[in-house]
N, C-alpha and C positions, 0 to 999 in steps of 0.2 A: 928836686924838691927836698927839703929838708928832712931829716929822719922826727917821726911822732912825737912827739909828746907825752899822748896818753894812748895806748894802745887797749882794747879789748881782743883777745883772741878765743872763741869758739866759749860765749860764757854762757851756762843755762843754772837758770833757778827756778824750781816750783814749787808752790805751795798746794801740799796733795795732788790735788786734779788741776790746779793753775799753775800753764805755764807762765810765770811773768820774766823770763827772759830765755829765748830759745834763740842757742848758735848766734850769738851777736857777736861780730865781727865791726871794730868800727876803730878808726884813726882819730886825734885828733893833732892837729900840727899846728908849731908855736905862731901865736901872733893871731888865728885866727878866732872868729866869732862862729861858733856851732850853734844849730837852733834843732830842737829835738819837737817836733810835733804831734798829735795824735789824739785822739779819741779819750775819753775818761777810762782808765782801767788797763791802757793799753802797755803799759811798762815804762813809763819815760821817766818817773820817780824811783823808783824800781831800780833804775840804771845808776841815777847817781848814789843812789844807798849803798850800790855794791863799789863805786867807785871809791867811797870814804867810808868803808869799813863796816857800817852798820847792819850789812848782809853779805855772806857768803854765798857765793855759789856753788853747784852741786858739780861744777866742773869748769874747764876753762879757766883763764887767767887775765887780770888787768897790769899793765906795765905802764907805771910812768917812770919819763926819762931813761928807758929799756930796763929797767930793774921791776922783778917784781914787787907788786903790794896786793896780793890778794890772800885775804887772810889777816892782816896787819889790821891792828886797833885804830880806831878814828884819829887820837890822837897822836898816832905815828905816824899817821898818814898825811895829818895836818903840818906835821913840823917837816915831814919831805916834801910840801908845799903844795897841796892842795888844799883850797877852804872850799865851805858850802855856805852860801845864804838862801835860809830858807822860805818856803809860801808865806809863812806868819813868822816874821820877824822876831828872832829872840833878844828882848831888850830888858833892862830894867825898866819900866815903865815911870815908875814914880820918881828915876831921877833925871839930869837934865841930860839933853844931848850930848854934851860938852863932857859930863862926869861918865857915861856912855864910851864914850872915843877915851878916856883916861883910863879906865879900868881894865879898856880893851887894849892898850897900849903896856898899862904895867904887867898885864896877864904876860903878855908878849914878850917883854924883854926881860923880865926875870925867870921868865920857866915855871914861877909856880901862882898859886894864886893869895894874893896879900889883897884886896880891894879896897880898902880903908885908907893905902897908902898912898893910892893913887890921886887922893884927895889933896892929900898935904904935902906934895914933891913937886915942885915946881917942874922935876927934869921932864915931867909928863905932858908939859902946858905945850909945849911945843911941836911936839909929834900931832899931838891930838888936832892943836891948831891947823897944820899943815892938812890934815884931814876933813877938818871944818870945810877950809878950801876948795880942796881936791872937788868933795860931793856937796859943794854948793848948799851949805847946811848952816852958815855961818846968823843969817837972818833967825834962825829957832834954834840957837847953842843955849842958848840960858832956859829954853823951855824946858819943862817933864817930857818926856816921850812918848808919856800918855795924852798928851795935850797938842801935838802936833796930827797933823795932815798923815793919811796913809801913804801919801806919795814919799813925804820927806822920812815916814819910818821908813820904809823899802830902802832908801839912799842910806839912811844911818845903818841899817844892815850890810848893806855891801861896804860901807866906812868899815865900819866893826873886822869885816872877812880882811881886810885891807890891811888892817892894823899887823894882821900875821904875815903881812908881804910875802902872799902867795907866788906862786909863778900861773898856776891855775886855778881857775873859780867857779864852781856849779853853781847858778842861780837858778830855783825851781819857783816860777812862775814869776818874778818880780814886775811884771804891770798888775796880776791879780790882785781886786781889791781900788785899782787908783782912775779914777773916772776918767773916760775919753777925753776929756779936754785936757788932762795932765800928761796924758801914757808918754807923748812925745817926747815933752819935753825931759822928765825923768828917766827918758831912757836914753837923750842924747844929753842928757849929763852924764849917766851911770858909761855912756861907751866912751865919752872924752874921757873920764879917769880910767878905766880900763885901759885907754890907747896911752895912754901919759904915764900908768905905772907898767905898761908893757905885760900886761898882762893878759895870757889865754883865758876864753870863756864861750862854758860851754851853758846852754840857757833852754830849760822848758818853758815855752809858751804857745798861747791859744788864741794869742790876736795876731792875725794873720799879715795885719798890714804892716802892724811892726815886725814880725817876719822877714817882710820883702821889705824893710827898707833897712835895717839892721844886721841881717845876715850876710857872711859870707858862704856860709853853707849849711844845708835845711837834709837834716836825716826825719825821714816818717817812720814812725814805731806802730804796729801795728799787734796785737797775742804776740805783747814780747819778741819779735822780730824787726828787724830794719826791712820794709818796705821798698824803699829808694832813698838815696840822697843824692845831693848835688847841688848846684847854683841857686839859688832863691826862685829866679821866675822860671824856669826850666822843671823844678819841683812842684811849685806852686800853680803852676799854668795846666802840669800833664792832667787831663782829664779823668785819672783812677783816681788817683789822687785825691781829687777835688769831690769826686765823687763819693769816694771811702772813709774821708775824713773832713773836709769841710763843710 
């Protein structure tokens, strides 16, 4: 097996009397799809915060690609290539899809932020476009982002994490919010770009059936602890499990 990805070794964080992350021990190895499930409260947001900076822990350490980063600013941590997309989508709302993927594109390849320029540089049309593509976004590019489907904001979010050509990708909850008759197919969009730009991801979610049909491997989080992990139906099937959490 390949050497990790992302490593957690022995990481604990509490807030006062909550543990929200206790001795979590967890791999993640390249190429593959991680599904963190659990309870409301139980730490699985928690985990990605501490993964991109946004929270330290009280001990313990995260490695990716064997280097540490625990401790390291979001944005340090963003340029050694991890993104996050998150439960509510950070967008401009009131401009279009298309001006969206531009912005996120010239953020990206100058290092600083000019917004305005991304408007009037044609060299931006092209990136953006290719991303249009990618997350099947191309039919509401000229929409507002406030004026689209909650499914296709979720895919312009993960567009947006893409633009930084991560190697790896936190998604926290991305069906939340998109009605049962979408989740499918928005997530077998969201895993073809994922698999086409070769990229790790690791994903909170609460609907279980995309779970087992998406997963390569299913960690349950439990007061901040990993419970079990392993294969989808083998997690999903064990009866504590199902009991404790579903």
């Amino acid at each position: 097996m390949s050497a990790p990805l992302l490593e957690a070794r022995g990481v604990d964080l509490h807030f006062g009397g909550v543990q929200a992350a206790k001795d979590v021990n967890l791999q993640i190895f390249p190429g593959e799809f991680f599904f963190i499930i659990g309870q409301n409260g139980a730490g699985k947001s928690t985990f990605l915060n501490i993964c991109t900076g946004y929270l330290k822990p009280q001990r313990g350490e995260i490695l990716f690609q064997g280097r540490p980063i625990t401790g390291l600013a979001p944005r340090a941590i963003t340029r050694a290539g991890i993104a996050r997309a998150f439960q509510h989508p950070q967008l401009f709302m009131q401009r279009s899809v298309r001006d969206n993927l531009r912005f996120a594109v010239a953020a990206h390849g100058t290092g600083f932020w000019r917004p305005w320029r991304a408007l009037d540089d044609p060299h931006f049309d092209a990136p953006a476009r290719r991303l249009l593509q990618l997350c099947d976004l191309e039919r509401v590019a000229a929409q507002p982002a406030a004026k689209v489907a909650e499914g296709f904001r979720k895919l312009l979010d993960v567009a947006l994490a893409l633009a930084l050509e991560p190697t790896l990708l936190l998604l926290d909850e991305p069906t939340s919010g998109v009605s049962s008759a979408d989740k499918h197919g928005i997530m077998t969009t969201l895993a073809q770009a994922l698999r086409k730009e070769r990229v790790t991801a690791v994903f909170v979610e609460h609907d279980m059936e995309v779970v087992r049909r998406f997963a390569d491997r299913v960690g349950v989080w439990a007061n901040g602890q990993i419970l079990i992990s392993g294969p989808p139906e083998a997690v999903l099937d064990d009866p504590h499990v199902r009991e404790f959490v579903l």
